[in-house]
N, C-alpha and C positions, 0 to 999 in steps of 0.2 A: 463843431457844426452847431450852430444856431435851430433855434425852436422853427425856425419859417421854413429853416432848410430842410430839417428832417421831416416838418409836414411836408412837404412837395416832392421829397425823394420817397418817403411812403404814400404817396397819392400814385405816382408814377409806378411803382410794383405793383400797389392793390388793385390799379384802374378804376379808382374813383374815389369819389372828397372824402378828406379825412377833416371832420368839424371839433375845434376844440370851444369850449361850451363850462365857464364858469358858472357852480348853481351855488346855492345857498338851502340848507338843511337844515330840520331841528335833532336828527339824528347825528350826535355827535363824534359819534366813532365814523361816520363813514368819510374815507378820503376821497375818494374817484371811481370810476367806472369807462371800462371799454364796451361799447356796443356796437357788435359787427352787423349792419342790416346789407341788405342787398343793394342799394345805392350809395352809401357810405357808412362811414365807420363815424362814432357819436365818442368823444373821448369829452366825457364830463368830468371836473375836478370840484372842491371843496373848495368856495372862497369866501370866507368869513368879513376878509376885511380888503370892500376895493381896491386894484391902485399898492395896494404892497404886493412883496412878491415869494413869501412864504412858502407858495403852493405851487413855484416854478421846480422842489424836487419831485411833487406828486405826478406833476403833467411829466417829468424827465421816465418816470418810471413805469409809467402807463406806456407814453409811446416804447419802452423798453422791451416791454411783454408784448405791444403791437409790432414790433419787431421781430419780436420770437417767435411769431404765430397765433398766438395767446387773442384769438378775436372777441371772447365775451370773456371778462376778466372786474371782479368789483373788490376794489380794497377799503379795508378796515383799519382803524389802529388799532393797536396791540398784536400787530403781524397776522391780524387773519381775515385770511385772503381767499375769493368764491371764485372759481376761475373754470370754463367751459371751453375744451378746447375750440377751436375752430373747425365747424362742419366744411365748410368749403375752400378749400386751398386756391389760390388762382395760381393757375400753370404760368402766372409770368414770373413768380414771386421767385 
């Protein structure tokens, strides 16, 4: 399954937009970030260098943990990882 596929079959469980959201940082350990608000979910990655595709395992592994429930979730390199479960479960999930 494709990147487009899995946003829209986790937009369809969450009941509502899941935004993926390329940023640029000068903090260099961070890779991504999950953010569960109450209209959507914000899934921000680490992209250094436009247009390559690098940072297609960090987005693979964000929505992975957005999968698992894992709604406020921020990765680091060197494996460490801030992760808040999910206050609000949706009864559709």
């Amino acid at each position: 399954m494709g990147l487009d596929e899995r946003v829209a079959a986790l937009e369809r469980r969450l009941g509502k937009r899941v935004i993926l959201r390329a940023v640029r940082t000068l903090d260099a350990a961070f890779r991504g970030r999950v953010v569960d608000r109450s209209h959507s979910v914000l899934v921000e990655y680490r992209d250094d260098a436009p247009g390559y595709f690098w940072q297609y395992e960090i987005v693979e592994e964000l929505l992975d943990r957005l999968e698992r429930g894992e709604g406020n979730v921020t990765l680091f390199e060197g494996g460490v990882t801030s992760a808040e479960a999910a206050s609000r479960r949706n009864p559709k999930a």
